[in-house]
C-alpha positions, 0 to 999 in steps of 0.5 A: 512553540507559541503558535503565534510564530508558526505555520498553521493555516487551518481551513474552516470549509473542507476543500472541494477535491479531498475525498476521504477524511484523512486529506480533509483534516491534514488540509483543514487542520493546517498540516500539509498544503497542495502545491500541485497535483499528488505534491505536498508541502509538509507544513510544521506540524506535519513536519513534527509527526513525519520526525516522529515516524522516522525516529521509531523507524529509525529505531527499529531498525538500528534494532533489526541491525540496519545502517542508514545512508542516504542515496541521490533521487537522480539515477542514470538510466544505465543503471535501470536499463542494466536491471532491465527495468527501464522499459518494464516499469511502466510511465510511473518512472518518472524520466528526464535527461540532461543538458548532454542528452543523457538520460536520468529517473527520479528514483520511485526505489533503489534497487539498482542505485544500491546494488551498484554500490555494493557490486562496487564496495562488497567483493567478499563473503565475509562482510555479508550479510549486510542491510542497508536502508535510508529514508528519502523523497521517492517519485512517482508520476500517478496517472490518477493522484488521489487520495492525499498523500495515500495516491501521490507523485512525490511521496517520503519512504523508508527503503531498505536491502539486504545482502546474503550469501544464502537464502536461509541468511535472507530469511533470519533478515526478513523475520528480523525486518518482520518483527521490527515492521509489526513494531513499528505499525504497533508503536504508530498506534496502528490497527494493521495485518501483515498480508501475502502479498505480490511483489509487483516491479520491484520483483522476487518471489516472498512478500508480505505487505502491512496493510492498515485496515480503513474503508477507503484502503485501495486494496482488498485483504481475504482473511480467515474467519477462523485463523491468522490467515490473511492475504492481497487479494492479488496472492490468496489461493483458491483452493478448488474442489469441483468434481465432474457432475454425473452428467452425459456429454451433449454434442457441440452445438453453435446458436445465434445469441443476437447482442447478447455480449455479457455473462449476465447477458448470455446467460439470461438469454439461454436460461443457464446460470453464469457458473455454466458459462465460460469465461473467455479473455485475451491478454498479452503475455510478455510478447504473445497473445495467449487466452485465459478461462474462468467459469462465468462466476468468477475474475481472472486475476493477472497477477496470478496469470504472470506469476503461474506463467512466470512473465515481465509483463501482463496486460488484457488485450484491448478489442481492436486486438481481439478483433484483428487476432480472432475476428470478433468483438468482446462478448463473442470471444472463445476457445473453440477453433482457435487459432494454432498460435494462441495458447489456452490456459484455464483455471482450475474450476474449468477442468470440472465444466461440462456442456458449458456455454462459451463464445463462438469466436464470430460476433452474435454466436456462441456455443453451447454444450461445451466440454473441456479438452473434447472441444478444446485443448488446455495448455495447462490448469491453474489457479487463475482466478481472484478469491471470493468471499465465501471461499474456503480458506486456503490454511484450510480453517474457515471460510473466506471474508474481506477487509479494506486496507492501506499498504503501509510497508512491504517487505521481499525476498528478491533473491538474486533478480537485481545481482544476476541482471547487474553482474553483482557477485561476491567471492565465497569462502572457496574463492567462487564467484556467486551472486548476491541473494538479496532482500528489500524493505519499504515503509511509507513514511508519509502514508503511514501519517495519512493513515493514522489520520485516517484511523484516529480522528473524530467528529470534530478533527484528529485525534493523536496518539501521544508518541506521534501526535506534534506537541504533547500538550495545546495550552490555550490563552482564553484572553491575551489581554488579561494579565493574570491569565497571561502570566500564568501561561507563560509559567505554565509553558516554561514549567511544562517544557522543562518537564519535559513536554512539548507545549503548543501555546496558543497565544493569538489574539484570537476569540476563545471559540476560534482557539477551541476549534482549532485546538480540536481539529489539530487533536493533540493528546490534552489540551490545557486552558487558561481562563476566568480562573487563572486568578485562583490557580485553576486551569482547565486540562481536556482529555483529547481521546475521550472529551473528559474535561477537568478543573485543576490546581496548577500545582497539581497539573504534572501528576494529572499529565502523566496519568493522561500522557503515560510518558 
């Protein structure tokens, strides 16, 4: 392509709104262009390496034995409310209804759109298992787009599903979708690990999401120091030692703590450490206020407490619903004298406290000497809290670290939640209806281009691995005035494109520094420049990767090339 004929409107100043690098370089490199918040155009250049994606995607999974189809963004809402996600999804789903007043969602996945067709399509055992995928524009509606297209509204992604007659079918597919995702990561150039992860609306029990390791990644990863092991640090167990101290029993005693609100706080003022307090929280589970501890050291987790308590929906109570149900404000909140109707959960480490400090449910008080089960009734003792670094390592093999990471694919065992809800059955070999035991698996096609421009760029722009960088080559006329050179760059990029390569000819009556920048800020693999010495057959070849700049003879480019390309 003669980028005089293109569309590359690279940017010299780095546009106010983009946080991190990567944003920053796809605007400023020409590669996509905001047209309103968390909406992207996907300009030519991104357009080639969003392609690139797709085809190895595309390979993989004709590999994994996946067929594609292409499903409609526009839903009815029978479908979700059939499924029971219309409401439990949250404000994401992005809802709209018709001129007849029936209501539609523009698809963020199709769970529900797929499961219809092969309720409609598939009534017999003996056209499973079958796996299904398609790469499609997916809607979201953030409250916060952020972050280019890492956080956005409309977004490009691979989904796929599978149908099963048995779970050990599901899992030959899921270690099949497994490998074809870990080449897929490889083969984008990615440095990325597969995590324990939690399944969140789509639902199901099994996941593992891909995360490519980045500083500004939204999610945490807890690994091992001393294994494989990694997780979300949503889902990494907490593995809990504590034992009782040899300590004697005190009596309950409440005490004025004026203004005193905080762990930090309480615990300053009553000279004992945080991990003697007890952490006292209120959070809505499906439709009933129950209460969650954790000693004062450490976070409730949620995503634990909903899947410990096997709940739709999970969410802290706010304090006007503290205040109405208890009394009291934050800070002051507690276990002690609750009443009747709320249940108490606790984590693991709680069960071993004793003369703990905990709020008296009454504003400026808290209790002192508090043991578990004496002062207080536990519903039951669970893993409730978010891992630590320093913590043992689940797999029992070193300790505890943390990493940032950048989900770009996550895969599931949904078992039967989609089929049961939306009646979905199958006729088995003894003519019984059963449901269909299903498997799901995402990819962000264009967050897995964000985040390869996030793991591969420099000082002076991005830095493409050849399998997705646009073009192979940038060749650059210095002087588009001088004939020699001209000529010779015409020769060289009809040459190079019949061997196979694909060519960006910058051809723009543009000053060489200005062709330069560019040329580095759009980062092909190898950028080959014509100038004074086009006369004696000399060209300039530069190593994109390592900035290592060569003269060559034309005659001998191809075989520098290859080495450089390795295609």
């Amino acid at each position: 392509m003669r980028q005089s004929m293109t569309l590359i409107p690279t940017l010299r100043e780095v546009p106010a709104d983009a946080e991190i690098k990567s944003h920053q370089l796809l605007l400023r490199a020409g590669f996509i262009k905001q047209i309103a918040s968390g909406i992207y155009t996907y300009l030519p250049l991104a357009k080639r390496t969003l392609d690139k994606v797709e085809k190895i995607v595309r390979e993989e999974m004709e590999n994994a034995g996946a067929a594609e189809v292409l499903m409609p963004s526009l839903q009815p809402a029978e479908l979700w409310q059939e499924s029971e996600r219309w409401y439990s999804y949250g404000p994401e789903l992005m809802r709209m209804k018709d001129r007849h007043g029936r209501e539609f969602a523009l698809g963020p996945t199709h769970e529900e759109v797929i499961t219809s067709i092969i309720k409609d399509v598939v009534q017999s055992y003996k056209r499973l298992p079958l796996n299904i995928y398609q790469i499609q524009t997916k809607f979201r509606d953030e409250q916060r787009p952020r972050f280019g297209l890492l956080r956005g509204r409309e977004f490009i992604m691979k989904d796929a599903y599978s149908f099963h007659t048995s779970k050990e079918s599901l899992d030959e597919v899921y270690d099949k979708m497994y490998t074809a995702y870990k080449n897929i990561f490889t083969r984008c150039g990615l440095d990325f690990r597969a995590v324990l992860a939690d399944s969140g609306a789509i639902g199901g029990k099994d996941s593992q999401e891909f995360m490519v390791l980045s500083d500004i990644g939204e999610d945490t990863i807890a690994y091992s120091d001393a294994s494989d092991y990694a997780a979300n640090i949503e889902m990494a167990e907490v593995v809990c030692n504590d034992d009782k101290p040899s300590v004697e029993e005190k009596p309950l005693e409440k005490v004025e703590t004026i203004n005193q609100k905080t762990i930090e706080q309480v615990s300053s003022f009553l000279n004992v450490s945080p991990r003697e307090c007890i952490k006292s929280l209120v959070l809505k589970v499906d439709d009933e206020f129950v209460m969650v501890l954790v000693r004062g050291d450490h976070e409730v987790n949620d995503i634990k407490v909903k899947n410990v308590l096997n709940a739709s929906l999970v969410e802290f109570a706010d304090e006007s619903e503290v205040e109405e149900l208890l009394g009291c404000s934050f800070g002051s909140i507690g276990p002690v004298g609750l009443p009747e109707t709320i249940k108490v959960y606790a984590d693991n480490a709680v069960q071993a406290m004793i003369n703990a400090t905990c709020g008296a449910n009454e504003n400026n008080y808290h209790y002192i000497n508090v043991v578990p089960n004496r002062d207080f009734s536990v519903e039951s003792y669970a893993d409730f809290r978010f891992i630590q670094e320093g913590d043992p390592s689940p797999d029992g093999q070193g300790t505890i670290r943390f990493a940032r990471g950048i989900e770009v694919g996550h895969i599931f065992k949904l078992g039967t939640k989609y089929s049961d809800s939306m009646d979905a059955k199958f006729l088995d070999e003894n003519g019984r209806a059963q449901s269909y035991i299903m498997g799901c698996y995402g990819i962000g096609i264009s967050r897995t281009l964000t985040a390869v421009a996030e793991q591969c760029n420099d000082d002076n722009g991005l830095v493409w691995p050849v399998d997705l960088a646009p073009y192979h080559i940038h060749l650059i006329s210095v002087n588009v005035k001088d004939d020699v050179q001209v000529q010779l760059s015409n020769d060289l990029y009809d040459s190079l494109k019949q061997n196979g390569y694909e060519v960006l000819h910058d051809d723009r009556n543009e000053r060489p520094g200005v062709k330069f920048k560019d040329s580095d800020l759009i980062g092909l693999p190898v950028r080959i420049t014509i100038g004074k010495k086009a006369s004696e057959g000399i060209v300039e070849v530069k190593d994109r990767k390592t900035g290592e700049m060569l003269e060559v003879s034309k005659d001998d480019l191809l075989p520098l090339l290859k080495k450089l390309l390795q295609m």
